[in-house]
C-alpha positions as CSV (number, residue, x, y, z in Angstrom):
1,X,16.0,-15.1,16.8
2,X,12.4,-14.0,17.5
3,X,11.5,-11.5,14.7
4,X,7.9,-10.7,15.6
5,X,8.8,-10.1,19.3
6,X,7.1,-6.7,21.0
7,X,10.6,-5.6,21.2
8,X,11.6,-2.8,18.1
9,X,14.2,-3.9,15.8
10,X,14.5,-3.3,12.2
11,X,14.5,-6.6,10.3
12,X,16.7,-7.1,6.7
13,X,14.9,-10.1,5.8
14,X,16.5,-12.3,3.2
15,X,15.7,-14.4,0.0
16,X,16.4,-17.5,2.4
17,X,14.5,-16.7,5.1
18,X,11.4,-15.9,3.4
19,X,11.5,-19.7,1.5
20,X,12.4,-21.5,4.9
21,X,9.8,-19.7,6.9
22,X,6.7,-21.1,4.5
23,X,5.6,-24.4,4.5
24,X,6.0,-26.5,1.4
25,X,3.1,-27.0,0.8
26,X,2.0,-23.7,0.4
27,X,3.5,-23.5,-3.0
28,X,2.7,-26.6,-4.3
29,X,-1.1,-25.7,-3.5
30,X,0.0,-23.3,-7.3
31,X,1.5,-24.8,-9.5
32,X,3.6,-22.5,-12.0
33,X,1.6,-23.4,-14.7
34,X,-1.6,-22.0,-13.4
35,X,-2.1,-18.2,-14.9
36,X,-3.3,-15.7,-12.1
37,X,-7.2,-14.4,-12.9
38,X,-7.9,-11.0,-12.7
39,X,-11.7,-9.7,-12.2
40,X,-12.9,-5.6,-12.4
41,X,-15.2,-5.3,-9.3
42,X,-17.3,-2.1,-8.7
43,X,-18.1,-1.1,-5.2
44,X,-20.6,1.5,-4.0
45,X,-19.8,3.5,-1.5
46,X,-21.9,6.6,0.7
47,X,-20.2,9.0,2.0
48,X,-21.1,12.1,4.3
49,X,-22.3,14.6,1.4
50,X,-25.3,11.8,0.6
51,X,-23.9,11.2,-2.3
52,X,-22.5,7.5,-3.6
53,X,-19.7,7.0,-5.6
54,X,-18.1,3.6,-7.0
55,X,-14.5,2.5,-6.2
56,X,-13.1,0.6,-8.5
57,X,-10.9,-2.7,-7.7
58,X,-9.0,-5.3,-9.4
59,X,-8.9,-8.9,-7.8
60,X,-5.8,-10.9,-8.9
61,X,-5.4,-15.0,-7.4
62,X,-4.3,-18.3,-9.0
63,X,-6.8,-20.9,-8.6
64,X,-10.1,-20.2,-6.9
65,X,-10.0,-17.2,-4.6
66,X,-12.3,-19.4,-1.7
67,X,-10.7,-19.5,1.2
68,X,-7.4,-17.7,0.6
69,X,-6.2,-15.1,2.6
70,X,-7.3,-11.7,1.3
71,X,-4.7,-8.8,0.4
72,X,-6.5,-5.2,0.0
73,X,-3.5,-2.5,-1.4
74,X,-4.2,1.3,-1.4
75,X,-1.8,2.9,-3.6
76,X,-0.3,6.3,-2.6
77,X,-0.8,10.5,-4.6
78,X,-0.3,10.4,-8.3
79,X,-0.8,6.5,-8.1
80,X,-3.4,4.5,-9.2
81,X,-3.8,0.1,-8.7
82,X,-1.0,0.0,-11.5
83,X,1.1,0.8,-8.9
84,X,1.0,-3.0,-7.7
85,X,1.0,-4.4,-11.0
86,X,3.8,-2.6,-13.0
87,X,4.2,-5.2,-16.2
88,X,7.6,-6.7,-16.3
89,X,10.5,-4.6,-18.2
90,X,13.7,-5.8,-19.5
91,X,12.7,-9.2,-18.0
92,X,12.5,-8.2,-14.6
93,X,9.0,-8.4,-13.0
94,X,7.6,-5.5,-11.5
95,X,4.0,-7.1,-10.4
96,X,3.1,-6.9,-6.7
97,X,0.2,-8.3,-7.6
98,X,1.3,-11.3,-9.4
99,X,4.0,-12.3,-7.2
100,X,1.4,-12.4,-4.0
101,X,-1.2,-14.6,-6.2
102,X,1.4,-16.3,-7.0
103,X,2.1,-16.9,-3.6
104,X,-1.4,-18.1,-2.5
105,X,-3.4,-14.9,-1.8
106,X,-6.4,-12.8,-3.4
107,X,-5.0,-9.5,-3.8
108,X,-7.4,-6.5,-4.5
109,X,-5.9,-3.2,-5.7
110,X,-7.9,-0.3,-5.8
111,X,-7.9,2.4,-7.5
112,X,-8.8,5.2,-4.6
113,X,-11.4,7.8,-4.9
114,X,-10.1,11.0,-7.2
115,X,-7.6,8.1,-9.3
116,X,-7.8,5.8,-12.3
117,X,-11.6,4.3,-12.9
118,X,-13.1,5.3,-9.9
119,X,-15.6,8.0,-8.8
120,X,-14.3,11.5,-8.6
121,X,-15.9,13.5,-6.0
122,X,-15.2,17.0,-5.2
123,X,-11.3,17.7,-4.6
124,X,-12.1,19.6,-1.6
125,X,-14.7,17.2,-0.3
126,X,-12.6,13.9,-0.4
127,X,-10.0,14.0,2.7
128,X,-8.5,11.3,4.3
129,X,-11.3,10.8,6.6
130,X,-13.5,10.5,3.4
131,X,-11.5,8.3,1.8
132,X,-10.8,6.1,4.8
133,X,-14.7,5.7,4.8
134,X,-14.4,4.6,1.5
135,X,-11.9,1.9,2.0
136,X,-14.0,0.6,5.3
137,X,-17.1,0.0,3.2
138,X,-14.9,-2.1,0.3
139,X,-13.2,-3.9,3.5
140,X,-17.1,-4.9,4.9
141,X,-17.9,-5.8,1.5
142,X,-15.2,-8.3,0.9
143,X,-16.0,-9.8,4.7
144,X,-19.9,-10.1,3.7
145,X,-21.3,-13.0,1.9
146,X,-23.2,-12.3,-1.0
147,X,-21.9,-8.6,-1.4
148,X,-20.3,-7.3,-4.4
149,X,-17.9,-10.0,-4.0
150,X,-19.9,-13.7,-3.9
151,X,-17.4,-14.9,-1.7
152,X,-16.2,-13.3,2.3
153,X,-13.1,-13.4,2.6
154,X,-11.8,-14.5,6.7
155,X,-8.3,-13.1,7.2
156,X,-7.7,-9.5,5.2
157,X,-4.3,-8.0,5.2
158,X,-4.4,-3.9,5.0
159,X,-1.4,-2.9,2.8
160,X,-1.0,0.7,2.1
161,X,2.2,2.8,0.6
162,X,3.0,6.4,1.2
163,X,0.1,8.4,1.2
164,X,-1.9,4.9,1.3
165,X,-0.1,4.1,4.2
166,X,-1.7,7.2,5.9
167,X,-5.5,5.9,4.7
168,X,-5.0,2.2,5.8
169,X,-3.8,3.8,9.6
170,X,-6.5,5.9,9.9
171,X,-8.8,2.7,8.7
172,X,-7.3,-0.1,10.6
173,X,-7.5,2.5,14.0
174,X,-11.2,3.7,13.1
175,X,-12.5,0.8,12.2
176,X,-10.1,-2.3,13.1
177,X,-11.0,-3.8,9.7
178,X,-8.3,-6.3,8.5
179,X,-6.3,-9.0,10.9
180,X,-2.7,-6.7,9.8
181,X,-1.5,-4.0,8.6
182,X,0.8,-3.4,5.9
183,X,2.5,0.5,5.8
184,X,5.6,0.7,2.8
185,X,7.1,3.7,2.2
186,X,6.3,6.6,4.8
187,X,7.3,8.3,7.7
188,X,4.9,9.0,10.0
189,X,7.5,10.7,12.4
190,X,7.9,14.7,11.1
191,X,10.6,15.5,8.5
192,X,11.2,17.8,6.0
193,X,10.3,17.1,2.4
194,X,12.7,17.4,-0.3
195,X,10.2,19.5,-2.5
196,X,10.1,23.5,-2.7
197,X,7.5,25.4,-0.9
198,X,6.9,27.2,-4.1
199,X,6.2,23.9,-5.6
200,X,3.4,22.7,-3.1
201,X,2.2,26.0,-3.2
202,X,1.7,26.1,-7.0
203,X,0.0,22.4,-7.3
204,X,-2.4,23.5,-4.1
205,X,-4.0,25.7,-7.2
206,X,-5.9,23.0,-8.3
207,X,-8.6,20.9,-6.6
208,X,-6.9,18.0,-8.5
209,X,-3.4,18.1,-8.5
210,X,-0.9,16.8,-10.5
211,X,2.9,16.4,-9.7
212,X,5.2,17.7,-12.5
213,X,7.3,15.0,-14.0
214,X,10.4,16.2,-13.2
215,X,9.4,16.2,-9.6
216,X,8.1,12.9,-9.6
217,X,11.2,11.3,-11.2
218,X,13.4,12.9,-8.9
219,X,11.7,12.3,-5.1
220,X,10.3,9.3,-6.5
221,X,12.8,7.1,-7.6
222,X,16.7,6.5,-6.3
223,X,18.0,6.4,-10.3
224,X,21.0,4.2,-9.6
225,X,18.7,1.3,-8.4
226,X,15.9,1.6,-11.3
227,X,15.7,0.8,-14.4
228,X,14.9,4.6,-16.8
229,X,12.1,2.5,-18.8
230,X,10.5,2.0,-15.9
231,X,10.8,5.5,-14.5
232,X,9.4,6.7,-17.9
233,X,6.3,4.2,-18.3
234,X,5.3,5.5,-14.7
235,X,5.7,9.1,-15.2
236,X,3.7,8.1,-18.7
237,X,1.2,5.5,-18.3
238,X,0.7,5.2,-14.0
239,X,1.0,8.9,-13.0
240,X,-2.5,10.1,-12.0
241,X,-3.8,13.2,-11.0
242,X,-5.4,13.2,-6.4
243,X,-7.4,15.7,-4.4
244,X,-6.6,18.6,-2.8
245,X,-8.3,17.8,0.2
246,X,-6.0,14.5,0.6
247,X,-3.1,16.3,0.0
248,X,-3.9,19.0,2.6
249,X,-4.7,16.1,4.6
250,X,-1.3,14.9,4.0
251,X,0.6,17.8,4.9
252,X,-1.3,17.8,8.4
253,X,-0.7,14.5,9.3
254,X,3.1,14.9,8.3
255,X,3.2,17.6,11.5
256,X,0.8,15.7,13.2
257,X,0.8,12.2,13.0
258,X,-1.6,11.2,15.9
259,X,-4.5,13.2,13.2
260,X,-4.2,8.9,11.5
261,X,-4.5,7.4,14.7
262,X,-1.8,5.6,14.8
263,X,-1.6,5.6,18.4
264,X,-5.0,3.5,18.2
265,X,-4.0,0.6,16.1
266,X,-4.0,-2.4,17.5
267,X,-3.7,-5.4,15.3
268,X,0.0,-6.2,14.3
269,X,2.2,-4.2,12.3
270,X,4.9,-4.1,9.8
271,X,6.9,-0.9,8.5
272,X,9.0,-1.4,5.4
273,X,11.3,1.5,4.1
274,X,13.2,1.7,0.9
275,X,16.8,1.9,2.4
276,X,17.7,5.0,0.1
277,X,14.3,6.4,-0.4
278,X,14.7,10.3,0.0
279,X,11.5,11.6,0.3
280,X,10.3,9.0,3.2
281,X,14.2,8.3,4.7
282,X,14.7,4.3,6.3
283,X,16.4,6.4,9.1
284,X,13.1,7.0,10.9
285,X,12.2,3.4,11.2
286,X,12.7,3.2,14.5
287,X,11.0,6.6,15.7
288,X,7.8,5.7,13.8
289,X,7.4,2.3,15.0
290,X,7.4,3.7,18.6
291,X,4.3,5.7,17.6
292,X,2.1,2.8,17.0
293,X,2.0,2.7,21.0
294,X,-1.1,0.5,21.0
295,X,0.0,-2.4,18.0
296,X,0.0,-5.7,19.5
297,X,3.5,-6.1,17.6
298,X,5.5,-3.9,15.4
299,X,7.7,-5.5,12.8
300,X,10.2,-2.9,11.2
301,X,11.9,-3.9,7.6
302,X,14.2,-2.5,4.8
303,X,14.3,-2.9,1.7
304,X,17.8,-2.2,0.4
305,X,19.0,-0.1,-2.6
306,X,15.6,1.1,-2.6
307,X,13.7,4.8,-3.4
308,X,10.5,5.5,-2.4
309,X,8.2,3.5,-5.1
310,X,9.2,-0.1,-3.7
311,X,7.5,-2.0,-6.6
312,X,9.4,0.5,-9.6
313,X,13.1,-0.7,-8.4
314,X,15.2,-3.6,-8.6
315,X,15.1,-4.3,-5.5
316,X,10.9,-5.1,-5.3
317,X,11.3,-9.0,-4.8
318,X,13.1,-8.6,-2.0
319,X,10.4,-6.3,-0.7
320,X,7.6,-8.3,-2.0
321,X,9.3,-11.3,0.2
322,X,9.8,-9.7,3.3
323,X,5.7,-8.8,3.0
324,X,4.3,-12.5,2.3
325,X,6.9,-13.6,5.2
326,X,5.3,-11.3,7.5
327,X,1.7,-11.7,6.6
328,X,2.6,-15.6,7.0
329,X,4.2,-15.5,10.4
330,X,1.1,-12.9,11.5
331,X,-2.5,-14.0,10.0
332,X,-1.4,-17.9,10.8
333,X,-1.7,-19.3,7.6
């Protein structure tokens, strides 16, 4: 069977496949013992207004990061890089993060513009084609030699989820950054939103915005898949506030999806979906991967008993394998 054909089929990758299809000696190249190395990098970045701002990252690899193939993760709204490295809870492991250094890459997560450590511009001002700039700059950095990182990095994988998904399109199709792309977690084709009007109307007050708990908890999580400690250390310790200018970019991109260019990416794609993830529904995994008319390959994948936050259910292995699979097979390493 030919998973990474032009044609469009959704993919349930499994446990087995993902061990078979990597060579062996890929994981002896880390050795269990080895503990993953985290470094706090800064990057500057100038943006339209003049004005430059830092964005603040976290590298995560085994080993020495030279020569590995790079991850970069944009986290979605109300999200910071914690998204990606949720610490383990009742002896399940929740680490994005660790599990792909664990695996043999660098993986940077960054805390976005208007979230966690980094710069926070004017919530009006920062809008996805802001932000987008912002990522391209970190993305140039991480390919230059001698930049904020002392190493470049060759082969960069994009990998964004839900609203990050939107800013790595409009990236990879603007600028054509990173060998793939990664999108978890949204539908680009239009659907309704299982959120009140009332309620987007009253967090649209604010040029930061914050999603009420309840809110979160409920579009956020399918609560028959997840464990409630985890649920409640996100909505305590994770949940961040985002811009209204991203959000507003959100909302026209949701009728409009063509405003991310996702007709104009053309490196290779995959599409993962949480299987019972309400707020971004699995049942539009076909539609969307049609829209990414220009992709050199779309891969489409579920992730069963699922919600939307991939890496917050039990299911995230499964998830996490059908990724480093993909990113195998697709940036030849």
């Amino acid at each position: 069977m030919n998973l990474y054909s032009r044609a469009l089929s959704t993919v349930l990758f499994s446990a087995t496949l993902a061990a078979t299809a990597l060579p062996a000696n890929k994981a002896e190249a880390l050795p269990s013992s080895q503990a993953t190395k985290v470094e706090r990098l800064v990057f500057p970045v100038t943006l339209s207004d003049g004005n430059t701002y830092e964005v603040v990252g976290y590298l995560y690899y085994r080993g020495h990061a030279k020569h590995r193939p790079l991850q970069v993760l944009v986290h979605g709204l109300t999200y910071t890089h914690e998204y990606w490295d949720i610490p383990s809870v009742g002896g399940r492991k929740y680490s994005y993060a660790e599990y792909m250094a664990r695996e043999g890459y660098a993986v940077l997560a960054l805390d976005m513009l208007g979230a966690g450590e980094s710069s926070r511009p004017d919530g009006d001002f920062l809008d996805l084609a802001e932000t987008a700039e912002s990522v391209h700059q970190v993305l140039t950095e991480m390919r230059t030699s001698g930049g904020v990182y002392k190493t470049p990095f060759r082969r960069i994988a994009l990998v964004g989820h839900s609203n990050g998904a939107i800013i790595s399109t409009f990236v990879q199709s603007t600028y054509n950054d990173a060998d793939v792309l990664v999108n978890t977690g949204f539908a680009f084709t239009p659907h309704p939103i299982p959120v009140p009007n009332e309620a987007i109307s009253a967090m649209l007050q604010s040029p930061y915005i914050a999603i009420p708990t309840e809110i979160r908890t409920d579009v956020f999580y399918d609560a028959a898949n997840a464990d409630p400690a985890v649920i409640s250390f996100d909505n305590a310790n994770i949940a961040d506030t985002y811009t209204r200018g991203q959000f507003l970019s959100l909302l026209a991109v949701s009728g409009n999806p063509l405003l991310a260019g996702i007709d104009g990416v053309t490196s290779p794609v995959l599409i993962q979906f949480g299987e019972t993830d309400e707020l971004q529904p699995a049942s539009y995994v076909d539609s969307d991967a049609e829209l990414y008319a220009s992709a050199e390959r779309v891969t489409t994948a579920i992730v069963p008993r699922t919600g939307h936050i991939l890496n917050g259910h039990f299911g995230a292995p499964a998830g996490w394998e059908q990724i480093d699979c993909w990113i195998h097979h697709n940036m030849g390493w």
